[in-house]
C-alpha positions as CSV (number, residue, x, y, z in Angstrom):
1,X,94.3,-178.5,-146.5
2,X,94.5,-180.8,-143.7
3,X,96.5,-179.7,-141.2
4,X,99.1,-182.4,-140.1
5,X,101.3,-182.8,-137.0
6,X,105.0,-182.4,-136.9
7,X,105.5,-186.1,-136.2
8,X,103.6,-186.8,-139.4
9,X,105.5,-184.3,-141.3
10,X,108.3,-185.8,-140.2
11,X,107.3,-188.6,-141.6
12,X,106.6,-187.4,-145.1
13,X,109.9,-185.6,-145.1
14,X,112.3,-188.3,-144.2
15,X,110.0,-190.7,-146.5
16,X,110.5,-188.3,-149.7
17,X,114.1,-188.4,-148.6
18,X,114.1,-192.1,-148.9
19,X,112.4,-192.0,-152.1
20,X,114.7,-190.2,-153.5
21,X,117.9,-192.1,-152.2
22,X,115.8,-195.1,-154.1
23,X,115.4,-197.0,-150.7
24,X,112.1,-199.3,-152.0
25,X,109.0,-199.1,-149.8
26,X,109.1,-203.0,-149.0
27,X,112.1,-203.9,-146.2
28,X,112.7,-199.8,-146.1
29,X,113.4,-200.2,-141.8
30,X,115.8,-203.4,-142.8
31,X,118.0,-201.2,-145.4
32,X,118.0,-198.3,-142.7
33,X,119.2,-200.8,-140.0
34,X,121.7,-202.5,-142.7
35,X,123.0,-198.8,-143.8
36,X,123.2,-197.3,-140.6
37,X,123.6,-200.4,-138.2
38,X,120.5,-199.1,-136.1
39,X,117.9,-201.1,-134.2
40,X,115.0,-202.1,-136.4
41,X,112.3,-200.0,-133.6
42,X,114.7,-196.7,-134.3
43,X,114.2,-197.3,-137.8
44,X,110.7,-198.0,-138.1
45,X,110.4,-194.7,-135.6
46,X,111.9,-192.5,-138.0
47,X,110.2,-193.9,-141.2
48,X,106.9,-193.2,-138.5
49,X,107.9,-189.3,-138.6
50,X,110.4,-189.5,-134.8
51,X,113.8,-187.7,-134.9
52,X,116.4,-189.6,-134.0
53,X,117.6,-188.9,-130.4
54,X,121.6,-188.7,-130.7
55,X,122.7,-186.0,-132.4
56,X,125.3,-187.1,-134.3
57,X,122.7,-190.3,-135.5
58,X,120.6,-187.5,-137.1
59,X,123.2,-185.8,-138.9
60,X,124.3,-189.1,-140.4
61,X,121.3,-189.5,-141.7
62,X,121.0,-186.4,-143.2
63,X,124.0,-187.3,-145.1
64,X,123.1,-190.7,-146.3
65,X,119.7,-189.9,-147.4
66,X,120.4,-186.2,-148.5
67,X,118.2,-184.7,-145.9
68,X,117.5,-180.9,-144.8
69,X,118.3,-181.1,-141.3
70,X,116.6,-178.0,-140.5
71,X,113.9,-178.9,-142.9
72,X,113.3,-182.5,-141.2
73,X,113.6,-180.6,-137.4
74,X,112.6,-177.3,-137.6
75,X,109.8,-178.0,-140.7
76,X,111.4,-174.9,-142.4
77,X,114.4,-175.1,-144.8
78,X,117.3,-172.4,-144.0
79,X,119.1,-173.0,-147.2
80,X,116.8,-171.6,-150.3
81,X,116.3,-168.6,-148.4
82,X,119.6,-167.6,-146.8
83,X,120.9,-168.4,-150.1
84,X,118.6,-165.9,-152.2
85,X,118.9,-163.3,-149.0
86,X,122.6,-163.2,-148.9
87,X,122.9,-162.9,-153.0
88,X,120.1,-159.9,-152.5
89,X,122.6,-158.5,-150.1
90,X,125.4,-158.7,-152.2
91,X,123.7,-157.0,-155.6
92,X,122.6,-154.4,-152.8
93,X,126.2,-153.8,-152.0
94,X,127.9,-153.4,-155.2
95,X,124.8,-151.8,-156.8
96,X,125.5,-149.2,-154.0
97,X,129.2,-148.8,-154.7
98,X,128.4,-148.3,-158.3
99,X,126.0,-145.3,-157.5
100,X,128.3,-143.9,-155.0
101,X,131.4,-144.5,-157.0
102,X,129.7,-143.0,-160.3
103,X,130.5,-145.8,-162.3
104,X,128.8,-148.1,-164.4
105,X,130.4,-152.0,-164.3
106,X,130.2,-154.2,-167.4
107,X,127.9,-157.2,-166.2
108,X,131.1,-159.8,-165.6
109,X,132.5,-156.9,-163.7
110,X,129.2,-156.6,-161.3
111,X,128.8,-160.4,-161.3
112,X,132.8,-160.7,-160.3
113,X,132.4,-158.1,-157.7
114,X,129.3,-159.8,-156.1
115,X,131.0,-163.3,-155.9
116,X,133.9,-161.4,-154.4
117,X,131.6,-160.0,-151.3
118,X,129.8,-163.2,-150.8
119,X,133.4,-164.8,-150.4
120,X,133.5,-163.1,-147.0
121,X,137.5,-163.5,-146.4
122,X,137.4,-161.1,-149.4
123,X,135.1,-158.5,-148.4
124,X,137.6,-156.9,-146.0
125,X,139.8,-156.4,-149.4
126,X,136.9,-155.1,-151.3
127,X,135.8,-152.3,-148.4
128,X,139.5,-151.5,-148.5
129,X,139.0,-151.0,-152.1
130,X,135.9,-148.7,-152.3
131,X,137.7,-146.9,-149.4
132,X,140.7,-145.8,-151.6
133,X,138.1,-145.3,-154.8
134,X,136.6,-142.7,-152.4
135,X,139.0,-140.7,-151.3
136,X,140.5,-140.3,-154.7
């Protein structure tokens, strides 16, 4: 596979990201400029794989078009795999407090408990929990 440069992937990125926002190939620059009230060179440099070069620009796009942000910078996506790491954490967790409690959960009861620790202004409550469930 051909190796391609960021710029380029860049490009294909915020190009799928128009597709998919149903922004048609022909006059694609002209419905940037008209959506975001950019200059026609800025849009035709982002459709050419450039990151905008204000900030907040590029997180307005992100929004209008449904873009990764760190997918489209960075050329890796934070959001599929912090997702998946911080639900592995969680199963972790209560798995752990059902070996060390000696209990066995009912599956909405595990599945109740893991939501509770990914809500983290709950977790607090929940080590407070196993806390009491241990001493007693």
């Amino acid at each position: 596979m051909e190796d391609k440069s960021k710029k380029e992937k860049r490009s294909v990125i915020f190009n799928e990201a128009l597709d998919e926002a149903k922004v048609p190939d022909w006059g694609r620059a002209a419905a940037i400029v008209k959506a975001t009230g950019c200059s026609p060179a800025s849009a035709q440099a982002w459709i050419r794989g450039s990151l905008p070069s204000d900030s907040e620009r590029l997180v307005e796009l992100c929004d209008l078009y449904g873009i990764d942000l760190y997918l489209w910078v960075d050329l890796k996506s934070r959001t599929e795999s912090e997702t998946v790491d911080k639900l592995l954490e969680a199963i972790l967790y209560v798995k752990d407090f059902e070996a060390k409690a000696d209990i066995v959960m009912a599956p909405s009861q595990f599945a109740h408990l893991c939501g509770a620790y990914l809500d983290v202004g709950k977790r607090s409550s929940i080590d407070e929990v196993i806390s009491i469930l241990k001493t007693s």
